[in-house]
C-alpha positions as CSV (number, residue, x, y, z in Angstrom):
1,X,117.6,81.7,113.0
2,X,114.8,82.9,111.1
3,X,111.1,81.7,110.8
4,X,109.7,82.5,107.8
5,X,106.2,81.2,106.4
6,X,106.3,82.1,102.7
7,X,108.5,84.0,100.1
8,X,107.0,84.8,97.0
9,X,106.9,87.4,93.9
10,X,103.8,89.4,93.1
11,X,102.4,93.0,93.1
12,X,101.7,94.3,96.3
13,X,97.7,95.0,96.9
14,X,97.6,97.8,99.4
15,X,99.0,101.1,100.8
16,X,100.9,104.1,98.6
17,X,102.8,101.0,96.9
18,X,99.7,98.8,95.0
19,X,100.8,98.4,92.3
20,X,104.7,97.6,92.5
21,X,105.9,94.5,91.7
22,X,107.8,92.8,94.9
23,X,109.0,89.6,96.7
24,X,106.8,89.6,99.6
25,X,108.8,88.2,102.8
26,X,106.0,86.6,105.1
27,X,107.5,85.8,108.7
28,X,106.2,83.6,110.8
29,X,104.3,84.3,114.3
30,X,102.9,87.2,115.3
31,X,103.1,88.8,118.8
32,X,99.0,89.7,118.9
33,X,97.7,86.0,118.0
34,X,99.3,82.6,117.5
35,X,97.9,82.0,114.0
36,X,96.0,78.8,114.9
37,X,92.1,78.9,114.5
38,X,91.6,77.7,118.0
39,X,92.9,80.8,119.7
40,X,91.1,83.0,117.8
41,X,88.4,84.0,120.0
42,X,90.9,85.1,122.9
43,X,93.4,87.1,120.8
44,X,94.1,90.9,120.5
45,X,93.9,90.7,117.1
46,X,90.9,88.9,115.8
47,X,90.2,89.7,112.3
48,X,93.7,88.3,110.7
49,X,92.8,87.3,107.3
50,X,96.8,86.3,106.9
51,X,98.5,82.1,107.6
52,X,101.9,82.8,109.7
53,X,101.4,79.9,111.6
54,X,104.1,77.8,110.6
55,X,106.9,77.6,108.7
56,X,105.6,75.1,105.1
57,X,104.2,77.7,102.7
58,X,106.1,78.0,98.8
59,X,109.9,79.4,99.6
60,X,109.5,79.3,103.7
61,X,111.1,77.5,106.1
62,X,114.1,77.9,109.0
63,X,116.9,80.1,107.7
64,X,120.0,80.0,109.9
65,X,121.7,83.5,109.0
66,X,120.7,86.3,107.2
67,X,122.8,85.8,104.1
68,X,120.8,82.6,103.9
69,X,117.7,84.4,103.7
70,X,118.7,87.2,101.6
71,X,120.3,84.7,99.1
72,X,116.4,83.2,99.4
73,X,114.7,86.8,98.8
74,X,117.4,87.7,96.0
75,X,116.8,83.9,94.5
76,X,112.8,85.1,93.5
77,X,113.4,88.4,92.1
78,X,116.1,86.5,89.7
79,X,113.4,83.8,89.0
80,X,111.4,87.0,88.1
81,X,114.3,87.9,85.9
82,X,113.9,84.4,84.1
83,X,110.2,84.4,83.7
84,X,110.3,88.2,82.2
85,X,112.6,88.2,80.5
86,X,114.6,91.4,78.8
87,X,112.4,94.9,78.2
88,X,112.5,96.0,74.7
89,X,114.7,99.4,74.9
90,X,116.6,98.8,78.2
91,X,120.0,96.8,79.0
92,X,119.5,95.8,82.8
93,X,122.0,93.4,83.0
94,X,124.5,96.5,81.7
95,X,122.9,99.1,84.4
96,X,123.2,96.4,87.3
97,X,126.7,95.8,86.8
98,X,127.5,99.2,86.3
99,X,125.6,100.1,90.2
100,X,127.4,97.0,91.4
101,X,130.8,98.2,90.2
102,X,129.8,101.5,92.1
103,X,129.1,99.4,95.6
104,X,127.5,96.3,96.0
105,X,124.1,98.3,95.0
106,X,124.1,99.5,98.7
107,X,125.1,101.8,101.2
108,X,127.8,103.8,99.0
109,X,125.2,104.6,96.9
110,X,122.5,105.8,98.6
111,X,121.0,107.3,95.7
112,X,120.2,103.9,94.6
113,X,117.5,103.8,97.5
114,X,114.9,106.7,97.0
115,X,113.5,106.6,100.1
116,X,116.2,106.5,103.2
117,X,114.5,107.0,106.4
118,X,118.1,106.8,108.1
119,X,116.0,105.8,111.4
120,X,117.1,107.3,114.1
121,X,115.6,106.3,117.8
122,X,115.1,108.8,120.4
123,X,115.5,108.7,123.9
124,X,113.2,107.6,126.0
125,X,110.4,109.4,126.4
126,X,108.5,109.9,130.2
127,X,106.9,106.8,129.7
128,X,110.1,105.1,128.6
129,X,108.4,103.9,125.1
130,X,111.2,104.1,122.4
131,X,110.1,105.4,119.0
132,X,111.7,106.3,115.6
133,X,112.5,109.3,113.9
134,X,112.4,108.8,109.6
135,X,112.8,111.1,107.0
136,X,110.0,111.0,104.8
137,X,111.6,113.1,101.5
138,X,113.0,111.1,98.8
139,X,116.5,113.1,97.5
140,X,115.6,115.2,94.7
141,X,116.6,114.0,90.9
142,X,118.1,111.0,91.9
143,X,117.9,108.1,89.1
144,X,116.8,108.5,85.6
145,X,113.8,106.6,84.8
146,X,115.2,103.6,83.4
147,X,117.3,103.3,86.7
148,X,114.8,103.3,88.8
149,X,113.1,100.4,86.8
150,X,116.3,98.2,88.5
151,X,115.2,98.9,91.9
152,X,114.4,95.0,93.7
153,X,111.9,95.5,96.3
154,X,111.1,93.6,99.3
155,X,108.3,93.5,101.5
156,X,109.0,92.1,104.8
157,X,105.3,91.1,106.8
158,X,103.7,88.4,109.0
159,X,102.4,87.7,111.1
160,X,104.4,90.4,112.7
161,X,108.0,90.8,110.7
162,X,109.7,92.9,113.4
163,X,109.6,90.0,116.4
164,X,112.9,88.8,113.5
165,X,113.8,91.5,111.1
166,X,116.9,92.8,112.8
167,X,120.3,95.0,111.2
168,X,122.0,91.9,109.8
169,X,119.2,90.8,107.1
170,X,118.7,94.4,107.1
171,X,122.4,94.8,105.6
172,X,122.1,91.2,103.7
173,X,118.8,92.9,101.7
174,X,120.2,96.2,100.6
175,X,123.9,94.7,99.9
176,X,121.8,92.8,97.4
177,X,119.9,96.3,96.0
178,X,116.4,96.1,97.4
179,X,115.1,99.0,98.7
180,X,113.1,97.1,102.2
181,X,109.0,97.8,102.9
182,X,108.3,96.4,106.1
183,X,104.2,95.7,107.2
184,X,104.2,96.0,110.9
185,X,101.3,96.5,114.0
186,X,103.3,99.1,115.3
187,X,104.0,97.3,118.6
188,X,108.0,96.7,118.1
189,X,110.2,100.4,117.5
190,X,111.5,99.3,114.1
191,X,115.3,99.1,114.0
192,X,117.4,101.7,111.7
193,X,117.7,101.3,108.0
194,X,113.9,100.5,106.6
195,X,113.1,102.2,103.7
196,X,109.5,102.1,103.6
197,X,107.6,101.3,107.2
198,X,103.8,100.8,107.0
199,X,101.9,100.7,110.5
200,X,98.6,98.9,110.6
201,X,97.0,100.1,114.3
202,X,95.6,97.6,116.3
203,X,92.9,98.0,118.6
204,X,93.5,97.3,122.3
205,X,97.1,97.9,122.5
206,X,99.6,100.0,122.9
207,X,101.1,101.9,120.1
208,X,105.2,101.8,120.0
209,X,106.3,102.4,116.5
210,X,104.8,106.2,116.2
211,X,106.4,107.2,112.5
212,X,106.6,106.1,109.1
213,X,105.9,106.8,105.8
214,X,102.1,105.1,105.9
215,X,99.9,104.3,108.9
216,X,96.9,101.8,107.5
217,X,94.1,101.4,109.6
218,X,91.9,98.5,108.9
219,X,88.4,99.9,109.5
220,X,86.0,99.4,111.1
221,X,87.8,97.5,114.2
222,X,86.0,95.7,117.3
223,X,86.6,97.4,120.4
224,X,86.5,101.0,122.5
225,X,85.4,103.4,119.3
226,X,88.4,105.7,120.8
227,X,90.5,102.9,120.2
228,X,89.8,102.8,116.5
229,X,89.0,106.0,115.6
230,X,91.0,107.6,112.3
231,X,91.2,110.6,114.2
232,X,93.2,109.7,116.7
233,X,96.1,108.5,114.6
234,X,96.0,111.8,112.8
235,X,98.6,114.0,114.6
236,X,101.3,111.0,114.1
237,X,104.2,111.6,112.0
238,X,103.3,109.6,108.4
239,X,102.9,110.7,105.4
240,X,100.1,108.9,104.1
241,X,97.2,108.1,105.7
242,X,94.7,105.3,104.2
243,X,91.7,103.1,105.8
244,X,90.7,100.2,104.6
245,X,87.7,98.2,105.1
246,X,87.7,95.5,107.0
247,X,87.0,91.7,104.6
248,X,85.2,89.6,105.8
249,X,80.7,89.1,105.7
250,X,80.8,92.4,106.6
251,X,83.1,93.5,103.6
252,X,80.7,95.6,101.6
253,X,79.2,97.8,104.8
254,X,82.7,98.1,105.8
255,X,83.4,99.3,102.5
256,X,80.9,101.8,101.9
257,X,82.1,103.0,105.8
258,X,85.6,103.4,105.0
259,X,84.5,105.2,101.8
260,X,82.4,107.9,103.2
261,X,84.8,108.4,106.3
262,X,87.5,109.6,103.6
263,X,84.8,111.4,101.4
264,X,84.0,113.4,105.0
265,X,87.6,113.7,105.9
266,X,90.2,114.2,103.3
267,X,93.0,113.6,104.9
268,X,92.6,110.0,104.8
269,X,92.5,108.2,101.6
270,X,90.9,104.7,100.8
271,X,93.0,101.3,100.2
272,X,91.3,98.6,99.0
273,X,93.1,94.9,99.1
274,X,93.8,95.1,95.2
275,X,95.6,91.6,95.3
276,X,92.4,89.9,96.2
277,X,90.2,91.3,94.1
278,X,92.9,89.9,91.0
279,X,92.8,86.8,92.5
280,X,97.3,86.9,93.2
281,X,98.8,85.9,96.5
């Protein structure tokens, strides 16, 4: 069974991917806060700008298998299709069931997926934490550009999306031919087969999930400055490292913080919640 708050098309507004269009996944509860206003004040996590609490936003509800919810995902990128409608210059519906005649738009062809972190968890290490072990190269050539136009993404977030994204919804997603984001704390090893995993640090606990392809650091955080400190993420296996201020009263100091900490350090560049400031979901 599956929780899930909301499941909706738009662009996402952060990271390496603003930009892209998406269905955005958002699963219900999170392991650092409950989601319910009352217990704010004693969670970890106590800047969540994000509703997970429940299960009644546009497209959510309980899902009893994965198919079911992959059918739900795959049902919003069609309505996409609808709205849309054909590109001048380019026969979709041709390319897409051409791939599908080559596999499902899946696993036989993993050239349909540029980025294929092929996960693969390590043993445990003296502290007995488990972490993962991605690729971060896309295969060279690949798709020609009108291909790679086909290519349904998903991003699957929270609350915290890895307390429920598991291998079976996992296989459901790409046997459907989206390439799968996931938005995750970092406190749950994410299981094999993501394409894209984004860790957003927390302060005040303990970091699991040790490799992706971005680590996000909302910034300035409450808490220990060693706890929260860009620096101390940077020796971590990603490939992209971005701050991004912290909204709320504070938003414009945290802002022109976050801005001069990547100015002073180049390694880190600045990601600004793009989704907001259009007014999308």
């Amino acid at each position: 069974m599956y929780s899930v708050k909301e499941i909706y098309y738009t662009l996402q507004g952060e990271g390496a991917q603003t930009g892209r269009a998406a269905v955005f996944c958002r699963f219900a509860g999170c392991n650092l806060w409950s989601g319910r206003e009352a217990d704010r004040g004693s969670a970890i996590c106590q800047f969540c700008d994000t509703d997970f609490a429940d299960t009644k936003g546009p497209g959510g509800g309980k899902f009893a298998s994965a198919e079911e919810l992959a059918a739900a995902i795959e049902e919003k990128w069609r309505e996409r299709d609808s709205k849309i409608g054909p590109v001048k210059g380019h026969d979709f519906s041709r390319a897409e069931r051409a791939a599908k005649e080559c596999g499902a738009l899946a696993p036989a062809a993993p050239w349909l997926r540029p980025v294929e972190p092929s996960l693969k968890h390590a043993p445990a290490g003296a502290a007995g934490k488990a972490t993962a072990d991605p690729s971060t190269r896309p295969p060279e050539g690949g798709l020609a550009q009108d291909d790679k136009l086909l290519r349904r993404f998903v991003v699957c977030t929270g609350g915290e999306p890895l307390l429920q994204l598991d291998k079976p919804l996992i296989d459901a997603l790409h046997a459907r031919g989206f390439e799968i984001a996931v938005e995750t704390n970092g406190t749950i090893a994410a299981p094999p087969g993501l394409d894209w995993i984004c860790v957003s640090p927390k302060a005040g606990v303990e970091l699991i999930q040790r490799t992706g392809h971005e680590l996000k650091l909302v910034f300035p955080q409450p808490g220990p400055q060693s706890a929260v400190d860009p620096a101390a993420f940077e020796s971590l296996r990603f490939r992209h490292f971005f701050l991004q201020p912290m909204d709320g009263p504070h938003r414009d100091a945290n802002t022109q913080a976050a801005l001069q900490y990547c100015l002073d350090h180049p390694r880190w560049r600045l990601s600004l919640q793009t989704h907001k400031l259009l007014g999308i979901p």
